[in-house]
C-alpha positions as CSV (number, residue, x, y, z in Angstrom):
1,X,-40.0,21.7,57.6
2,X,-42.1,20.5,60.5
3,X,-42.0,21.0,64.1
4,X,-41.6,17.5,66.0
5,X,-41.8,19.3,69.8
6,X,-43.4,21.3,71.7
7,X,-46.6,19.2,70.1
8,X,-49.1,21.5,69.4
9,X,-52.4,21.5,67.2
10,X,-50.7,22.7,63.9
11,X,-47.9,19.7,64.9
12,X,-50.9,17.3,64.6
13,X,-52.4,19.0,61.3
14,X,-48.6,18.8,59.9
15,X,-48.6,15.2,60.4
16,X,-51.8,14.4,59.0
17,X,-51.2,16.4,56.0
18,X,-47.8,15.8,53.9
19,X,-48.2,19.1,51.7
20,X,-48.0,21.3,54.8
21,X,-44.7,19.2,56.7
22,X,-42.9,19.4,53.4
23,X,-43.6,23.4,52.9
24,X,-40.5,25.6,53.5
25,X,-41.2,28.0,56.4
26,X,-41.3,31.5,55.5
27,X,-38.6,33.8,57.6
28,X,-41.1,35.4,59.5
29,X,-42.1,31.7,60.8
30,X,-38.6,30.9,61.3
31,X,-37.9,34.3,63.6
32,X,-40.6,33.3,65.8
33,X,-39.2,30.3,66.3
34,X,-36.2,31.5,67.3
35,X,-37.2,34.9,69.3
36,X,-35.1,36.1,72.1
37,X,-36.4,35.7,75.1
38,X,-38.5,38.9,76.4
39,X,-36.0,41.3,78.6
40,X,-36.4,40.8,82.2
41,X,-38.6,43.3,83.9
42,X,-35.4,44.1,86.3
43,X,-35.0,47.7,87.1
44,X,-31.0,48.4,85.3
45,X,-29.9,47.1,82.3
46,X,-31.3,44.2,80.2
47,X,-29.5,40.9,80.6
48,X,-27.3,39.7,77.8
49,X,-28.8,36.7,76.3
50,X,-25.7,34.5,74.9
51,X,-26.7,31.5,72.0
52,X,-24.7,29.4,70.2
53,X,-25.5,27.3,66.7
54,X,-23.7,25.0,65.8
55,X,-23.7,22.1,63.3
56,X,-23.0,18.2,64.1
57,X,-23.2,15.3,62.0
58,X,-24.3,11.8,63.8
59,X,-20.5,10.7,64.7
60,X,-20.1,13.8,66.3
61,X,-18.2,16.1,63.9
62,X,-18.5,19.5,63.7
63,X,-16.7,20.2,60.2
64,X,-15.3,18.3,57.4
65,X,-11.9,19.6,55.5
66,X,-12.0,22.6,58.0
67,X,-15.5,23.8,57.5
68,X,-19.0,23.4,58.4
69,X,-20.3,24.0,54.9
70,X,-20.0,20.2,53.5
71,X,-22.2,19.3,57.0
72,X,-24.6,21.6,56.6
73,X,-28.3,21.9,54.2
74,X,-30.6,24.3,52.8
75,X,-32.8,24.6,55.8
76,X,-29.7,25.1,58.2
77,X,-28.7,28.2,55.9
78,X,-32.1,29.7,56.5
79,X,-31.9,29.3,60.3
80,X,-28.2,30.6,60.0
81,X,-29.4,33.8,58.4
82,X,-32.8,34.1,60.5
83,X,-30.4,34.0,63.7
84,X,-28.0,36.6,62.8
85,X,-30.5,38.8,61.7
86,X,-32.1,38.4,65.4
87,X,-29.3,39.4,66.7
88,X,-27.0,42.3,67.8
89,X,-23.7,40.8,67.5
90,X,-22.5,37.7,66.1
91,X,-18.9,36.8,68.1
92,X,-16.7,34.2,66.7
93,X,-13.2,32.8,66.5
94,X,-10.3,34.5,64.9
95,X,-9.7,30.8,63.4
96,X,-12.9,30.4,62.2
97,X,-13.0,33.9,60.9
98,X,-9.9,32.4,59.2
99,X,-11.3,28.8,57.8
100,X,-14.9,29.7,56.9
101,X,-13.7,32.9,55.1
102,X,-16.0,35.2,57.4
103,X,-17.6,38.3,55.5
104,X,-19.5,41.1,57.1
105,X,-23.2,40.8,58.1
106,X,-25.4,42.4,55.9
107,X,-28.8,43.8,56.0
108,X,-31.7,42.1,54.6
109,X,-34.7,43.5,53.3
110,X,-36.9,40.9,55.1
111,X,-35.9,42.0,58.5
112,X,-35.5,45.5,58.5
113,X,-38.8,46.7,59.9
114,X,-38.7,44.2,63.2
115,X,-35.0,45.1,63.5
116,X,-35.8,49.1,63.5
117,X,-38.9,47.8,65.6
118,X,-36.3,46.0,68.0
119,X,-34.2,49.2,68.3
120,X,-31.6,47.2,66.3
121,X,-29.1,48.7,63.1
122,X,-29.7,47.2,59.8
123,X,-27.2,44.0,60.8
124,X,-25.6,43.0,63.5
125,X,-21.9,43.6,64.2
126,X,-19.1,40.9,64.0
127,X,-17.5,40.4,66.9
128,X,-14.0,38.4,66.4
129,X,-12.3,37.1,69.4
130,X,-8.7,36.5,69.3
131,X,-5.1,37.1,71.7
132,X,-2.9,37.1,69.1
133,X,-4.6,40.2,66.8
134,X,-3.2,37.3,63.7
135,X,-6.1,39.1,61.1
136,X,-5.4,39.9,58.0
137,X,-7.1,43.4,58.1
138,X,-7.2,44.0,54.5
139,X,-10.7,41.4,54.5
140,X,-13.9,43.2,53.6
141,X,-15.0,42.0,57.0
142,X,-12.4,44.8,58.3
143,X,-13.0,47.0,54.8
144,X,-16.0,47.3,54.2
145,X,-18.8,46.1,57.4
146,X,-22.0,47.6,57.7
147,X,-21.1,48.2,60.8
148,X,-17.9,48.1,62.6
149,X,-16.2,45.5,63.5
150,X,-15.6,44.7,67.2
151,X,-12.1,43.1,68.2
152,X,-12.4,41.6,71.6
153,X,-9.0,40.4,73.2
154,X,-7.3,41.2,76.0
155,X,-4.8,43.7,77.8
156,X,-1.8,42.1,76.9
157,X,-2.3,42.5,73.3
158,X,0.7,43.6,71.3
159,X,0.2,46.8,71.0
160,X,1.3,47.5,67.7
161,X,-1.8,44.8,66.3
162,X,-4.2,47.1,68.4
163,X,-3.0,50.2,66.7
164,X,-3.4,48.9,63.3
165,X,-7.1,46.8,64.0
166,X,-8.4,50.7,64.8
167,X,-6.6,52.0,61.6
168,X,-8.4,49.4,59.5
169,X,-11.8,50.8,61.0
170,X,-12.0,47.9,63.7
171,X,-13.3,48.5,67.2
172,X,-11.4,46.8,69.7
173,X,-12.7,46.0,73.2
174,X,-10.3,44.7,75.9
175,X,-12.1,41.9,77.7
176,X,-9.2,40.4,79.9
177,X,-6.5,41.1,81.7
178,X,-3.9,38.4,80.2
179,X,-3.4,37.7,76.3
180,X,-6.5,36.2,75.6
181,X,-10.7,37.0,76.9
182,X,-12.6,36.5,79.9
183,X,-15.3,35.2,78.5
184,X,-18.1,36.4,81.2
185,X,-16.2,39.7,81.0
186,X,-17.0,39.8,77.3
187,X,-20.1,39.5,77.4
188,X,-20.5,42.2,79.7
189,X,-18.4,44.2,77.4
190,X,-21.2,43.3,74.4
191,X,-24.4,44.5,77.2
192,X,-21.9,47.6,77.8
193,X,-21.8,48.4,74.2
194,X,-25.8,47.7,73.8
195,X,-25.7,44.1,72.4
196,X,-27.8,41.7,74.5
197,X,-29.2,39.4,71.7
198,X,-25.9,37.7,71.5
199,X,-24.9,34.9,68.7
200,X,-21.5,32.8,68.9
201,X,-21.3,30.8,65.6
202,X,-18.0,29.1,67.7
203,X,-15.6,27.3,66.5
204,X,-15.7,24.7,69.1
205,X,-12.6,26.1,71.0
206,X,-14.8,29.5,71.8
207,X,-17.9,27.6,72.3
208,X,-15.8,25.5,74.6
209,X,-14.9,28.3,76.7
210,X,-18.2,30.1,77.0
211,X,-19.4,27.0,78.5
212,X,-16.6,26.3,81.2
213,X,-17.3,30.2,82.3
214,X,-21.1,29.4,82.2
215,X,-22.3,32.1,79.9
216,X,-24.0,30.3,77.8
217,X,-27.6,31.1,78.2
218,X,-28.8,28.9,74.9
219,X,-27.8,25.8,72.5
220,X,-29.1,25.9,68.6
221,X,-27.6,22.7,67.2
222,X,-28.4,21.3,63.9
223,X,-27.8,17.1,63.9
224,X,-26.7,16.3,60.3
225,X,-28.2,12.9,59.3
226,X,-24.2,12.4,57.8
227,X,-21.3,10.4,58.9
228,X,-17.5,11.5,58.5
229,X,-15.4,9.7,60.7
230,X,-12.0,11.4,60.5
231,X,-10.6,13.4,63.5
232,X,-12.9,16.4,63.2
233,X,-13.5,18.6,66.3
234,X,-16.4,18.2,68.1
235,X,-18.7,21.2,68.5
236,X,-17.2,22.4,72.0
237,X,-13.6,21.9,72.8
238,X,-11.6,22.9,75.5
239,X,-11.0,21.3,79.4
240,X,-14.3,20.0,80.9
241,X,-16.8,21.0,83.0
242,X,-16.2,19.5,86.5
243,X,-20.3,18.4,86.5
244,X,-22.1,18.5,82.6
245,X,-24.4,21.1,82.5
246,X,-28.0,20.3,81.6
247,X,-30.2,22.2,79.1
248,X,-33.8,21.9,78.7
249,X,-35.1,21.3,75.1
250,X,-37.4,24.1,73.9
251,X,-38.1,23.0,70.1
252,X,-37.3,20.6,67.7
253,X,-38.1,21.3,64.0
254,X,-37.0,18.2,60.9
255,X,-36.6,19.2,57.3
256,X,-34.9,16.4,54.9
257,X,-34.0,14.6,58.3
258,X,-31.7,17.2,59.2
259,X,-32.7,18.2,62.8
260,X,-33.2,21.3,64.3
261,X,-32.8,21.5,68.1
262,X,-32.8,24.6,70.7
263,X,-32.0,23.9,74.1
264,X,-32.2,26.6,77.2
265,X,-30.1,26.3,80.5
266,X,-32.2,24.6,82.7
């Protein structure tokens, strides 16, 4: 892996030098890369910090057959894990919870001292976001988490479904006042709860909606150097934004010409 922006010294000695851009970053290379940003020095509570990663291939699509796996590469993996294990809570899709055969976070070895360091538990909590409470809670995500998992829906929710979620061991958080989320009100949920470093991993329909309620603070997308054609969903779905939003880059990092882009609300 090499890093193509910001340019820095070690860029230049990475170009100069093939061994060192073809060397696999360690994890602790790859979590500094990807830090959080520094809490704000604000008297009150720390502000939630909301980041998405996502995977797109060239054309634009953000899975093949239903999933991102066939899309995706070695060195996306390791980003993947580095950025759940930066974070407090990962929130995704009741769908894609469904398609990509979610499993609980676990802990990993590698992080555990700058987690405990961070004030963090040994993995950060899924967060599943869904109206219907459709789950099938007998799913070691449900079973068998490291943590609890968090159920975030809204008022409306059949009661019933809520009842059995907090049988099965779930948490659920009521985030809106119809069927479905508010999704700024969920993320002040997650800061209620103590989760500010948050992680959506979509799918694009969520993604979609943390950007029309512009919430979302950061953009991890990995460009797949693959073409799929089809009808695959894009990364965000949804209604439009009445103006785009512009996001500033912050790094790009290549590896097997897969890139690796973070991009910050500008």
């Amino acid at each position: 892996m090499r890093r193509l922006f910001p340019v820095t010294d070690e860029t230049a000695a990475q170009d100069r030098t093939a061994a060192l851009a073809d060397r696999e970053w360690s994890l602790a290379e790859l979590a500094a890369a990807y830090a959080y940003p520094e809490p704000g020095s604000e008297p009150g509570e720390p502000r939630p910090w909301l980041r998405a990663n996502m995977v797109s291939t060239l054309d634009g699509a953000a899975q093949h057959d239903g999933r991102s796996q066939p899309i995706s590469c070695a060195a996306d993996m390791r980003i993947f894990g580095t950025l759940r294990a930066l974070a407090d809570v990962v929130v995704v899709g009741a769908e894609t919870v469904r398609q990509e055969a979610y499993r609980p976070a676990r802990a990993r070895a590698e992080f555990a001292a700058a987690r405990a360091a961070a004030g963090q538990g040994p993995a950060p909590a899924i967060a599943v976001v869904t109206a219907s409470l459709d789950l099938d809670l007998s799913l070691p995500l449900f079973t068998s988490p490291l943590v609890p998992t968090l159920i975030l829906t809204g008022a409306a929710a059949a009661p019933d479904r809520v009842a059995a979620a907090g049988k099965a061991g779930a948490r659920v958080v009521v985030a809106g006042d119809g069927a479905g989320i508010d999704p700024a009100r969920a993320v002040r949920a997650l800061a209620g709860l103590g989760h500010t470093r948050l992680l959506t991993e979509g799918g694009p329909r969520l993604l979609g909606q943390f950007i029309a309620a512009g919430v979302l603070d950061e953009m991890c997308l990995t460009l797949s150097p693959m073409l799929t054609a089809g009808e695959a969903q894009r990364v965000a779905g949804g209604p439009s934004v009445a103006v785009p939003r512009r996001f500033a880059l912050v790094s790009l990092l290549e590896e097997a010409g897969f890139l690796f882009g973070r991009y910050r609300r500008s």
